[in-house]
SEGU-193122 format. One record per residue: residue in three letters; z, y, x of N, C-alpha, C, O in turn. Coordinates in steps of 0.02 Angstrom, whole numbers, plus 50000, padded with zeros to 5 digits. Atoms other than C-alpha are relative to their C-alpha. Layout:
N
ALAZYXZYXZYXZYX...
END
This chain:
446
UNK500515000149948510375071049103499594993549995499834988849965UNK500705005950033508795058349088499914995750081499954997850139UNK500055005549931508565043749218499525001550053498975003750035UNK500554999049948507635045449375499614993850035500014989550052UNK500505006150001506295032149420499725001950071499315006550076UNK500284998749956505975031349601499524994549997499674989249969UNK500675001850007504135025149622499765000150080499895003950127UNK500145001149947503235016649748499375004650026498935004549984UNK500404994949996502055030049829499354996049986499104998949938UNK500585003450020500465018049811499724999449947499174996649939UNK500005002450074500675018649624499495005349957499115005149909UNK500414995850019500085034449624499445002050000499165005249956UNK500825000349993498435033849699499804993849961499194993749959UNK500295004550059498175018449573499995001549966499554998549936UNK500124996250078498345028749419499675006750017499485010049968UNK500524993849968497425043649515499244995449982498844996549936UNK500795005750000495835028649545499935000649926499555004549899UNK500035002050089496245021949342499715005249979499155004849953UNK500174994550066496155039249264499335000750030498995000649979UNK500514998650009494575042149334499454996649958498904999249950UNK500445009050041493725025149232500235001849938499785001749895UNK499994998050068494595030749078499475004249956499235009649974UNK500435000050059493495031748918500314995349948500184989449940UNK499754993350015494395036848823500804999950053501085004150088UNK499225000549987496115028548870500014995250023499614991050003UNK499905006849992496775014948961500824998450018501165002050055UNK499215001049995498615006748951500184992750055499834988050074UNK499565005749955499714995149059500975001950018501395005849995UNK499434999450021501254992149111500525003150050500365008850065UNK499544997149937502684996549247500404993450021500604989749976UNK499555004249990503624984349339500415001450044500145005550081UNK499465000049966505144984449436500924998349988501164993249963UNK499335001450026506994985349416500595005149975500605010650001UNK499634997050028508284992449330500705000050048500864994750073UNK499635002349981509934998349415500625006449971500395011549945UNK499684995450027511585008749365499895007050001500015010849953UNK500024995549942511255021849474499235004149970499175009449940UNK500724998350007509285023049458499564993749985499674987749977UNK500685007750002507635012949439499485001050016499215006350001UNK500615001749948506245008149538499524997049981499554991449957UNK500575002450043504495007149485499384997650066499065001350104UNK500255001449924503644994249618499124997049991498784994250035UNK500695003350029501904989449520499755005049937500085005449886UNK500324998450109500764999349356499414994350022499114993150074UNK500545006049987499644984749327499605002349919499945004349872UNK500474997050062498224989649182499854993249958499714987549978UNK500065005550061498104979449026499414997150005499025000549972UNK500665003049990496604969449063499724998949929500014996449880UNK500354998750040495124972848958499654993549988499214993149946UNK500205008650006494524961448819499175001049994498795005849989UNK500834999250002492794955548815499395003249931498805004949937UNK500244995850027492404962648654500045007950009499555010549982UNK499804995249961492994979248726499265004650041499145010550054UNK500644997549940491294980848834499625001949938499385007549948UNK500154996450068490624984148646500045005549959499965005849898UNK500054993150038490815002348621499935000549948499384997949940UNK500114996850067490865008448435499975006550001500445010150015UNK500144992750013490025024448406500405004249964500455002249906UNK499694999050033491155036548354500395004350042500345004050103UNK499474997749963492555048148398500684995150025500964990849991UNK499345005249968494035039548507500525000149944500485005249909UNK499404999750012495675035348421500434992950032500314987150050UNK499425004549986497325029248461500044992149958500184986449976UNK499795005150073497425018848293499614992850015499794987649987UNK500425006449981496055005348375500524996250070500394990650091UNK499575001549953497365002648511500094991349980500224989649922UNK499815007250034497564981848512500784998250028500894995350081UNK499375001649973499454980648524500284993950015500664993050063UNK500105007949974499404960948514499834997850069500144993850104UNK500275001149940498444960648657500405001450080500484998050131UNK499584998249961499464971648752500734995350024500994993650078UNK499205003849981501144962248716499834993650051500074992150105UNK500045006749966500464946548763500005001150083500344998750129UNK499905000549908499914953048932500695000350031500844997350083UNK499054998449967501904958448965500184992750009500394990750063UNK499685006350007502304940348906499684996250071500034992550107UNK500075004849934501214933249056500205002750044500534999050081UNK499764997149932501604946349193500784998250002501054997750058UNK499345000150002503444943349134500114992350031500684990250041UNK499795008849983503264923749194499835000750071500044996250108UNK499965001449942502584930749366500365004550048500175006250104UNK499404996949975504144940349403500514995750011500634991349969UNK499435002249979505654934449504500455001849992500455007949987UNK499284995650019507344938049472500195006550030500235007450091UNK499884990749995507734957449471499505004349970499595010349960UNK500464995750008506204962549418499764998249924499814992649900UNK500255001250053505374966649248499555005049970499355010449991UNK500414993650054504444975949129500415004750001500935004049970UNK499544992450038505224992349118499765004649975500085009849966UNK500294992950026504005003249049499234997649981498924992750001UNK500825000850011502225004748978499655010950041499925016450047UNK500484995649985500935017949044499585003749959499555000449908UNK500804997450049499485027548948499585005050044499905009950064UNK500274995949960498125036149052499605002649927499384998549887UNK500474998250063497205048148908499575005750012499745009250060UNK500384994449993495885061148896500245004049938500315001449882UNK499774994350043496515079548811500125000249954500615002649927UNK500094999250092495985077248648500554993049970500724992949910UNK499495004650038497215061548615500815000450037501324997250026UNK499155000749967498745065548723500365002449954500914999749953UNK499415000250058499555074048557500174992649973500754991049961UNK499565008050031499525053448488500334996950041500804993350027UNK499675004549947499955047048647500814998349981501074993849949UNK499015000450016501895047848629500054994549942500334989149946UNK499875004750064501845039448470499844993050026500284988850034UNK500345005649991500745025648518500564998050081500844992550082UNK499535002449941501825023648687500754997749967501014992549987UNK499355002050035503465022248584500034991849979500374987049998UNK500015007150015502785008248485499814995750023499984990549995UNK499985004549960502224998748604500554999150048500694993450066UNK499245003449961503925000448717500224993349951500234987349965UNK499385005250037504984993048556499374992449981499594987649949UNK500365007450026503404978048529500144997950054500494992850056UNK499975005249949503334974248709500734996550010500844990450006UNK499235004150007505354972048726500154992849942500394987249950UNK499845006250065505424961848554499394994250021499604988450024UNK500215005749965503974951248622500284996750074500144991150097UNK499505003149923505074948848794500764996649987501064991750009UNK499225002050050506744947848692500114990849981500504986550002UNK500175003450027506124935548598499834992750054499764987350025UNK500185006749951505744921748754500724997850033500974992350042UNK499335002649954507344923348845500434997049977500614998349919UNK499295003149996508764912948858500695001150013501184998049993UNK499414995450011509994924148900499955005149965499445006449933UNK500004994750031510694939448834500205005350045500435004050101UNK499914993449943510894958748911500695000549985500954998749932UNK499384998749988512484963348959500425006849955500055006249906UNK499944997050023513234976248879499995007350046499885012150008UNK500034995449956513264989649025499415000150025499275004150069UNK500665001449989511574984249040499505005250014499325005849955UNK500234996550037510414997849053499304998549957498804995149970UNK500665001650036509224998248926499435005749967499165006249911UNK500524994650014508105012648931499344995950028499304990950063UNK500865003149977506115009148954499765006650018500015011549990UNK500634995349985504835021149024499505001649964499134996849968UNK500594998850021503475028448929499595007750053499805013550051UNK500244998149954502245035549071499255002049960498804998349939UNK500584998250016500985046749015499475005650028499585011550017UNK500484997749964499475052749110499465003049964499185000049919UNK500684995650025498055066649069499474997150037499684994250087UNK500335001849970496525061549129499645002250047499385000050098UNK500304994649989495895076549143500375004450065500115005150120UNK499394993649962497365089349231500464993950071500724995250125UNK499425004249953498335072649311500444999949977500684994649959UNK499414999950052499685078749225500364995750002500004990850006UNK499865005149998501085066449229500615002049943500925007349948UNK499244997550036502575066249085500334994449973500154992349918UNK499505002749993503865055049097500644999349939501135003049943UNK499445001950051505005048548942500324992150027500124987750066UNK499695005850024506185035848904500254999949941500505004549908UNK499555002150085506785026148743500504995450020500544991950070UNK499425007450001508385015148699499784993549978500034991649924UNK500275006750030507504998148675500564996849938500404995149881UNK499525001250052509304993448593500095003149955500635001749929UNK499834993250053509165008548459499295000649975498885004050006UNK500614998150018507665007548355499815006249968499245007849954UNK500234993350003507795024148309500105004650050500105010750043UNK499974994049949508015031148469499275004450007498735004649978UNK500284991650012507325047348516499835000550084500174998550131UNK500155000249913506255051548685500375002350029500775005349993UNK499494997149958507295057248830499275001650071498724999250087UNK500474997849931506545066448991500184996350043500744993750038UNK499895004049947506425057249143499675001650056499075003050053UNK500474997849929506075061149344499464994450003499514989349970UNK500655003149964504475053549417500015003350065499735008650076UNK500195000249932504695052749599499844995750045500244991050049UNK500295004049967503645044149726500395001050047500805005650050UNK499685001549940504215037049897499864995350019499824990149986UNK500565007449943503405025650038500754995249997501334995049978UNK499735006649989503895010850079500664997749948501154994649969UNK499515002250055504995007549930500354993850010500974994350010UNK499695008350015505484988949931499784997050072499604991150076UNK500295002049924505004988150134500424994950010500184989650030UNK499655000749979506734982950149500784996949950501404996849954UNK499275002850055507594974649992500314992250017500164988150061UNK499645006849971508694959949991499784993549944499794993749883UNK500275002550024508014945649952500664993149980501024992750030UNK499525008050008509324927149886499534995349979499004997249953UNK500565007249985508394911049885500484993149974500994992550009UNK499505003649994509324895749815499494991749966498944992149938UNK500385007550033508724874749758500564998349943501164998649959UNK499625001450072509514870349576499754993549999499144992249998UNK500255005850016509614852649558500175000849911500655003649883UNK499785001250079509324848249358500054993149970499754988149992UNK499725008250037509904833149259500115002849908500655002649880UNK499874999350073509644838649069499794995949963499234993449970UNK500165005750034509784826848941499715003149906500195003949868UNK500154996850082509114833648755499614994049958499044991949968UNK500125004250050509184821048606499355003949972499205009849974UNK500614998150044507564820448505500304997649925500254991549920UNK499575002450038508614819248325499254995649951498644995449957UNK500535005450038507704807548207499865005449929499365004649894UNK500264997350072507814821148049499585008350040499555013950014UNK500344993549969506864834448171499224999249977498924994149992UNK500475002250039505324836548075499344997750065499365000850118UNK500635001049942503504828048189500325001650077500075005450118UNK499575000449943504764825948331499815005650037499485005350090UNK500134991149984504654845948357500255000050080500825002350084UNK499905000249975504624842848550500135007050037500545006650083UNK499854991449974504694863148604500424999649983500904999850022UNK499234995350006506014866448494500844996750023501364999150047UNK499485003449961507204854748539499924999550062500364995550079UNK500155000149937506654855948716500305009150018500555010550072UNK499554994449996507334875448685500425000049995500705004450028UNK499365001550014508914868748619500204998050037500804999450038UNK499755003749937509194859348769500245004050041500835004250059UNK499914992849957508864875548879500475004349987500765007350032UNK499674996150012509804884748784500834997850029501255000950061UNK499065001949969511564875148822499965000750084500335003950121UNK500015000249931510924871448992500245006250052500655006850097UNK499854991949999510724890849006500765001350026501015001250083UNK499294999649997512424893648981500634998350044501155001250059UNK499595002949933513054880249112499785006250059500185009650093UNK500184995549940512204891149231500395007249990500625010650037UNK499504993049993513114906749170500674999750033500975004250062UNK499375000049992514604899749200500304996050070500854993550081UNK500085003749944514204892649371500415004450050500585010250038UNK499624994849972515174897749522499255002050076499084997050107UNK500594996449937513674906749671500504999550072501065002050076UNK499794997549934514084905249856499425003350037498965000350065UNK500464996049942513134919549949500174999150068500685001550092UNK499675000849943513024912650123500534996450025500814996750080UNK499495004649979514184900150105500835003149956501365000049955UNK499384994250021515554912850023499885000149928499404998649892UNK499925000850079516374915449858500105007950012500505009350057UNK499894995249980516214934749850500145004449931499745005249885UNK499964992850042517144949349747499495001949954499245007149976UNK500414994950023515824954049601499885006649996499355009549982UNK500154990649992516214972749621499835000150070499615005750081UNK499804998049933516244972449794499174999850016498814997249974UNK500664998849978514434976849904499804994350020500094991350066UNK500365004349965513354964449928499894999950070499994994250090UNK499944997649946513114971050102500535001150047500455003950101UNK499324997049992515014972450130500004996950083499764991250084UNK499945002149939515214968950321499264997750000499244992549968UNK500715002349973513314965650365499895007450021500245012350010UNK500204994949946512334977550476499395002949933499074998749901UNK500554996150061511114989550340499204999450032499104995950082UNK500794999749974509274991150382499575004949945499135003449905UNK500404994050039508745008150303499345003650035499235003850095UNK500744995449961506965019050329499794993750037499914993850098UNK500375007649972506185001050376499385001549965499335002649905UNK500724997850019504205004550381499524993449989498974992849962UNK500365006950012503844985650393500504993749959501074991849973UNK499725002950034504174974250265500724993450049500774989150092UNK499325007449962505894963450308500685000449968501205003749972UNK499385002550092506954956650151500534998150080500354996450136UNK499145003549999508794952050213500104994849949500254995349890UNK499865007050039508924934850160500694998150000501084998250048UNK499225003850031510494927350068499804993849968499374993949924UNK500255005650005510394908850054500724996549951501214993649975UNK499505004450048511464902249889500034996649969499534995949935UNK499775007150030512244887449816500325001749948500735006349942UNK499955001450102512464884649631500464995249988500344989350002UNK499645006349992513944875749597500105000449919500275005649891UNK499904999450073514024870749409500544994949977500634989450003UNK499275003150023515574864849320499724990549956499324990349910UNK500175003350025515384846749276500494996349937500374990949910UNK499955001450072516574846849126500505006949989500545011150034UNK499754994650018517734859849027500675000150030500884994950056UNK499515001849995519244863249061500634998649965500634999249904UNK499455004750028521044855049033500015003249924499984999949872UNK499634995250074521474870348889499274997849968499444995349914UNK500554999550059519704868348801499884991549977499764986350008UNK499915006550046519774855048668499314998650003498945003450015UNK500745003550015518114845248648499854993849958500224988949958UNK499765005850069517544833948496499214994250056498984994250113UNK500315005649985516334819148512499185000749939499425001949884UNK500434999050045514734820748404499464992649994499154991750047UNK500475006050015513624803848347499405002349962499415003549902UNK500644998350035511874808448310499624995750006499574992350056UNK500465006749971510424796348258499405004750048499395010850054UNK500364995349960509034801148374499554994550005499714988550003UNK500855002849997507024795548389499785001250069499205000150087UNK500065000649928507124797948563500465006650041500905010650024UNK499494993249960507724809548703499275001750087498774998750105UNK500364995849975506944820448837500505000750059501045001350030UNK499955000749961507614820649011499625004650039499005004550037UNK500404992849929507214837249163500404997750039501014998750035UNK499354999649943507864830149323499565003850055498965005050048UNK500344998149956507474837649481500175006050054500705008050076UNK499724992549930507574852149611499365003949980498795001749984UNK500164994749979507024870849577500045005150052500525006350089UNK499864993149926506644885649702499925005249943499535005949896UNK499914995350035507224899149635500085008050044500395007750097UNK499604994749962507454918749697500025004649951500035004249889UNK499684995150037507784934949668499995004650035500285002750086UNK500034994249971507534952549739500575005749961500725006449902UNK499324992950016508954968249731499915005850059499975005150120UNK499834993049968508884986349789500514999650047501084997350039UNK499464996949933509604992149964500385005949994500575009250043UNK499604993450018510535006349863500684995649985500794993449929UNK499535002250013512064998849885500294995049926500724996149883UNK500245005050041511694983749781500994998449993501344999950041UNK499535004750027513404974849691499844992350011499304989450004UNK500125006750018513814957349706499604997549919499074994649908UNK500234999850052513744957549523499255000849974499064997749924UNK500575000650031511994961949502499634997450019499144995549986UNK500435005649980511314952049641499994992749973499554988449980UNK499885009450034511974935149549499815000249961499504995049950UNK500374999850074511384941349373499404998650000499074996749952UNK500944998650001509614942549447499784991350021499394988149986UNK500145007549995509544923949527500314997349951500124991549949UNK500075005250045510324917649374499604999949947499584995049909UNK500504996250051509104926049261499224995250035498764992950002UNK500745003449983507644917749370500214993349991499974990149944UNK499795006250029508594901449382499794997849928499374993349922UNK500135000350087508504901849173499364999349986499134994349958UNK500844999350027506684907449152499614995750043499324991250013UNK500265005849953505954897549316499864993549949499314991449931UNK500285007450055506184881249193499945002049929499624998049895UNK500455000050058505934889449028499325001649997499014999949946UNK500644998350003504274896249077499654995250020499114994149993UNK500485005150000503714881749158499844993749938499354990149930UNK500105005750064504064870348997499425003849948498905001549923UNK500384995550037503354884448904499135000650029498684999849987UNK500575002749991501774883448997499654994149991499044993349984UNK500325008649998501654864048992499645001649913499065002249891UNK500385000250077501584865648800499455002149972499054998849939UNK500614996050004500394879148783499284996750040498694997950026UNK500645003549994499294867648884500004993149984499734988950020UNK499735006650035499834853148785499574999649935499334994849905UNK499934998150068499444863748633498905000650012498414998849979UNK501134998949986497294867948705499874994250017499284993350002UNK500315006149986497104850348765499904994349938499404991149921UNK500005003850052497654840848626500315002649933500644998749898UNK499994998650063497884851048478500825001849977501274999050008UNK499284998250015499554858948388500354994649972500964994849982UNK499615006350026500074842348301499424992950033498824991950040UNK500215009349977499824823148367500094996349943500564997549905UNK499815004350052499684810548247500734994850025501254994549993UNK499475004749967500794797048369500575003650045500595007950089UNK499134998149937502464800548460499834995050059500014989150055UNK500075006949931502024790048621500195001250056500275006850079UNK499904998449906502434787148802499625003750025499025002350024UNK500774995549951501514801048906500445000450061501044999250068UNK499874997449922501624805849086499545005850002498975004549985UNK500154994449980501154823749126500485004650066501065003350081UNK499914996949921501424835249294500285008349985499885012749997UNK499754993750000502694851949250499555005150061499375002250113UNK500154996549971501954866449334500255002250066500705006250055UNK499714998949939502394868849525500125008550015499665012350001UNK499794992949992503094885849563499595001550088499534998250140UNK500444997249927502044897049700500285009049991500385012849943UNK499824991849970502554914849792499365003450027498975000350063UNK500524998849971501274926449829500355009150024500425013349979UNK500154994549970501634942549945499795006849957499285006849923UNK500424995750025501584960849883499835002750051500305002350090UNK500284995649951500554971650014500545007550012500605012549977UNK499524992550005501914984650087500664998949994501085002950014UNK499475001950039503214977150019500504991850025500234987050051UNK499775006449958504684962950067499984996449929500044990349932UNK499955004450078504664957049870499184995749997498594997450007UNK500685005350028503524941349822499965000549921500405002149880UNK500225000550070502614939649665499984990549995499914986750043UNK499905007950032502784920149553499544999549976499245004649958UNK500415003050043501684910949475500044992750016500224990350069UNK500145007549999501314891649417499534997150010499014999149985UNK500915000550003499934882049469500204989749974500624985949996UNK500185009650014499474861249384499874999950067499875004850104UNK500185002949961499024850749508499285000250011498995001150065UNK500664999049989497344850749463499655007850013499055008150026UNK500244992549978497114871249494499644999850057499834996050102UNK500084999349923496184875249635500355005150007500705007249961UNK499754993749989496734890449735499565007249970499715013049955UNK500534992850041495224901249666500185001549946499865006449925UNK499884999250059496104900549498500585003049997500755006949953UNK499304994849982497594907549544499785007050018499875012049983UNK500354992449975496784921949633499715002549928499955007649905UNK500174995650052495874925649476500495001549978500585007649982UNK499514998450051497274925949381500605004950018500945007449973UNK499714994149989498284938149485499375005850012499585011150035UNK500414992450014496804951349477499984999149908499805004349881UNK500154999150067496734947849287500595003249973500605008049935UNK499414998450027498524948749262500565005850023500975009249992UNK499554994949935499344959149421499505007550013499635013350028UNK500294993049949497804968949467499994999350064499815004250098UNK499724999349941498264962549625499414992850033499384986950015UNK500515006849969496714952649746500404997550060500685000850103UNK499515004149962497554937149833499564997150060499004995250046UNK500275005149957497014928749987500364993950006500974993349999UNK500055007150032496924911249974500754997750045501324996450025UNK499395001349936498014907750143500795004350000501275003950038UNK499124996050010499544920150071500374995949938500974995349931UNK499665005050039499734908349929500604993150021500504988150055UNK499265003549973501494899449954500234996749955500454999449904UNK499625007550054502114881349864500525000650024500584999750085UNK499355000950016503864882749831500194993549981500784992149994UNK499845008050035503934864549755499514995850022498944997450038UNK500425005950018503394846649762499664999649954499675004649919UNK500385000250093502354841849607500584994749966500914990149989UNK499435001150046503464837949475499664997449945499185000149917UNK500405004050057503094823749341500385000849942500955003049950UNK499804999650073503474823549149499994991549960499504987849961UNK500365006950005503674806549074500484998849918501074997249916UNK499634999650045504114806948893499754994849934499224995449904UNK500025006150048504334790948766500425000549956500935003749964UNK499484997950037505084788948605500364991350008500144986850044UNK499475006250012506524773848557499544998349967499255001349922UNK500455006750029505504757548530500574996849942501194997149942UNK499865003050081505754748448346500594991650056500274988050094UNK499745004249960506904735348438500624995849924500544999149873UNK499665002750032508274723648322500775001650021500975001950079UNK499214999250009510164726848285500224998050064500485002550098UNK499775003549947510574715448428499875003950079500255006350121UNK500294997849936509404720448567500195009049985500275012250037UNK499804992149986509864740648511500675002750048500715006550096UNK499575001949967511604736148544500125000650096500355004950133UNK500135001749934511324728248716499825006650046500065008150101UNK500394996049943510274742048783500305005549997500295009050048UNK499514995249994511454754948721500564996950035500975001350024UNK499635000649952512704746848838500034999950061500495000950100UNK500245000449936511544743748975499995006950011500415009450048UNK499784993349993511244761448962500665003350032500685006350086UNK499534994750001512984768648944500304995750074500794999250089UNK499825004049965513434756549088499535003150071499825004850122UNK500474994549962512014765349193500155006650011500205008850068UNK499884993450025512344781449136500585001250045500615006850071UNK499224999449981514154778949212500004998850079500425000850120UNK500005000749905513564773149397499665006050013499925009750055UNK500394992849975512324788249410500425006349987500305012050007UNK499594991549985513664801149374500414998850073500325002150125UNK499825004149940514754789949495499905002150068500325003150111UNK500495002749947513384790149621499345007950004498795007550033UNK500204993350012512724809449586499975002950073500435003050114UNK499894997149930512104817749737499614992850055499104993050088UNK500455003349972511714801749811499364996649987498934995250028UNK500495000950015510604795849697499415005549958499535006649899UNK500124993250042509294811349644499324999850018499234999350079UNK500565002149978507454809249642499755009149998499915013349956UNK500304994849988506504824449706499765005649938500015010549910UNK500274997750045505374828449596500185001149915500514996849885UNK499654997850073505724836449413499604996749963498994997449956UNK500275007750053505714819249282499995004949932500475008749923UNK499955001250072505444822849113499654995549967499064994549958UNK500335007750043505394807649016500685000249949501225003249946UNK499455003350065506224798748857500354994250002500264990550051UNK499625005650007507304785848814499704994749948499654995749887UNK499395002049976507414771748826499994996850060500464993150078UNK500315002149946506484767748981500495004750035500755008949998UNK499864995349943507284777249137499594998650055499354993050063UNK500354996949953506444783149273500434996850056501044997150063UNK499825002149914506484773949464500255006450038499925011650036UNK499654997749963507694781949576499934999550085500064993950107UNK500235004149955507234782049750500855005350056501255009950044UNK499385000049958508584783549893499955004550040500405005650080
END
C-alpha cells in the first residue's frame, strides 16, 4: 500500500491559481514533514522564474529545456528557511496535455537531484527507519487532474509507487512546537599543511565533530528526561480540531557531555596549526512535530536536526557572502571582524508553524520580505518579522610570526587560560556568537 500525504487545504487553491499561468509548465516544490504513520504537505512554493525565462523561444514546448540546476538550488535555499521537522519532501509539475506523458520522467530526476543536492549539505545522517520516500506531484493544466507518486530517494533505481492526495483545513493549526538556547564554544585548528588556509572546509570539520556532540546530548522536555518511545503528549491535556492557530510549547535544555566516558580510551594528537577558528555563543533554535501522536523520539531528532543546520547554514551563508564581496581566494590570511547572520521567525498564515530565515545587520526589513516572495511565495509584513538573536560577531586571525621563546610563553599563557574558562564555564560566556582566531582571545564580559 503507497503513503498517504495529508495536505493543507490552501495548497490546493494555489496550484488551482498556478495552473492557470502555466505556459507550458511550471515546477516547485512541497514542504512539510515526514512521519511513520503518514506525511503532511504544509507549503507548494513554485520555482521562481529566471530572468532569462521572460525570453520565450519560438518553438514547440519541451521538457528537455527544464533548468534542473536552477531548480536544485532553489531547494538548497528554501531548505535553510525551514525549522526542525520540516523539509523538502517532494517536487511538483503543473503541465499542459501534450507533455504530461514526459512529466514522470522529468519529476523522477529531479526528486533524486534535489535530495543529492540536500544530502550533500547536511551534517547528519538519516536514520535507518527513516522514511525516505519523496513525492512527485503532478498536475494537468488543463483537466486539474492530480496524480500522486512516490520514489525511494535511498534506491536509485527505485520504481514509482501510488500515493493518496488528501486535503484538510487547518492542518498545522495545532502542532507542537520545542524552543531551546544552545550555548557554543567550538574550537577548530586551522592546520598549517591545509592548502590557502581552506577556511570553509575546516570550518566543516569542526561542525562535523561538534555535530555529533549534539547527537549524543542528553534533551530535557520541560525540565524532564523522557522515555523516547513513549508520547510526547503522555499526561498533557490534547488540543485537537483547533481552528486557530496555537502550537503547544515545550521549552528544552541541551545538556552536552563534556568528556567521554571512563570505558572509552582517548589518545592525545599534536598538530602544527596556522591558526584556529573559535564559534562561541548562544543559538535559538526550534522545531515543529505533528499532533498525531507525535514520539518523544521524533520530537528530539527534529530540534537536533535544526540545532546542527541553524549554525551550519549560517557559516555557510557568511562565506557565500565572503565569497561575492571579496572574491573566492584572498591573497593575505589576516585579522578580520565580520557579523554571522542573526536568525529571524516569520509566521505561516493559518498555521501555528514559523518559517526561518537570516538577516546581516546591514539588511533592511524590505529585503527579507523580498526574499520570502522569491523563495516561499509567501508576502511578509514587515511588523510579523521576529529576531530570535542578538547580532553575533566573527573575529578571525591567523598565529603571528612570533620567536621560539615568546611561542612558548603564550602557549602557556594560553593553556593556563584555557584551564580557568573551563573552570569558570557558565559563569563566564559572552552573549553573542565569537568567531575569531588564535592567538588573540576575545574580551569576556561578566
Amino acid at each position: 500500500m503507497g503513503r498517504t500525504y495529508f495536505v493543507e487545504e490552501g495548497i490546493g487553491q494555489y496550484l488551482t491559481e498556478l495552473s492557470t499561468k502555466v505556459k507550458p509548465y511550471a515546477t516547485g516544490l512541497l514542504i512539510g514533514q515526514c512521519s511513520p504513520q503518514r506525511d503532511y504537505v504544509i507549503r507548494a512554493v513554485r520555482t521562481p522564474p529566471k530572468e532569462q525565462q521572460q525570453e520565450e523561444t519560438v518553438g514547440p514546448p519541451k521538457l528537455a529545456a527544464l533548468d534542473e540546476e536552477w531548480i536544485t538550488t532553489h531547494a538548497s535555499q528554501v531548505s535553510r528557511m525551514l525549522p526542525g521537522g520540516l523539509l523538502v519532501l517532494g517536487v511538483f509539475m503543473i503541465v499542459t496535455p501534450e507533455l504530461a506523458k514526459d512529466s514522470q520522467n522529468a519529476l523522477r530526476k529531479l526528486i533524486f537531484s534535489v535530495e543529492k543536492s540536500l544530502s550533500r549539505r547536511r551534517l547528519w545522517k538519516p536514520t535507518e527507519e527513516e522514511v525516505s520516500d519523496r513525492a512527485a506531484l503532478q498536475i494537468c493544466s488543463a483537466t486539474k487532474k492530480v496524480v500522486c507518486r512516490t520514489y525511494d530517494v535511498q534506491d536509485p533505481k527505485s520504481s514509482a509507487k501510488p500515493a493518496d492526495w488528501k486535503y484538510q483545513s487547518a492542518l498545522t493549526a495545532s502542532w507542537l512546537a520545542l524552543g531551546c538556547t544552545v550555548n557554543v564554544n567550538i574550537h577548530i585548528p586551522l592546520l598549517a599543511t591545509s592548502p590557502n588556509h581552506d577556511l570553509e572546509k575546516n570550518t566543516k570539520n569542526g561542525l562535523n565533530r561538534w555535530s555529533k556532540q549534539i547527537e549524543d546530548s542528553v534533551f530535557l522536555i520541560n525540565g524532564q528526561v523522557k522515555d523516547e518511545d513513549t508520547e510526547l503528549l503522555e499526561g498533557q491535556k490534547r488540543f485537537r480540531g483547533a481552528t486557530q492557530p496555537s502550537a503547544q510549547f515545550s521549552d528544552v535544555k541541551v545538556l552536552t557531555q563534556l568528556c567521554q566516558g571512563s570505558s572509552a580510551r582517548s589518545t592525545a594528537t599534536v598538530q602544527v596549526c596556522s591558526g584556529s577558528i573559535n564559534l562561541r555563543g548562544a543559538v535559538k533554535c526550534r522545531a515543529y512535530i505533528h499532533n498525531n501522536k507525535p514520539r518523544v523520539k521524533e520530537a528530539i531528532q527534529a530540534l537536533k536536526r535544526d540545532i546542527i543546520n541553524t549554525l551550519s547554514d549560517r557559516c555557510e551563508i557568511l562565506f557565500e557572502d565572503l565569497i561575492l564581496n571579496e572574491g573566492p581566494q584572498k591573497k593575505n590570511f589576516e585579522r578580520e571582524y565580520h557579523v554571522l547572520p542573526q536568525r529571524l521567525f516569520v509566521p505561516v498564515a493559518g498555521s501555528s508553524v514559523m518559517l526561518s530565515d537570516y538577516k546581516f545587520g546591514d539588511e533592511a526589513a524590505g529585503e527579507i520580505q523580498e526574499r520570502f516572495v522569491e523563495m516561499l511565495d509567501q508576502p511578509v509584513q514587515a511588523e510579523d518579522i521576529h529576531m530570535a538573536e542578538d547580532v553575533s560577531t566573527v573575529d578571525i586571525c591567523p598565529v603571528t610570526e612570533e620567536s621560539p621563546g615568546d611561542t612558548q610563553q603564550a602557549q602557556l599563557t594560553k593553556a593556563t587560560l584555557l584551564l580557568k574558562l573551563q573552570q569558570n564555564m557558565g559563569k563566564l560566556f559572552p552573549r553573542s556568537l565569537l568567531w575569531h582566531s588564535e592567538p588573540a582571545v576575545g574580551p569576556f564580559q561578566d
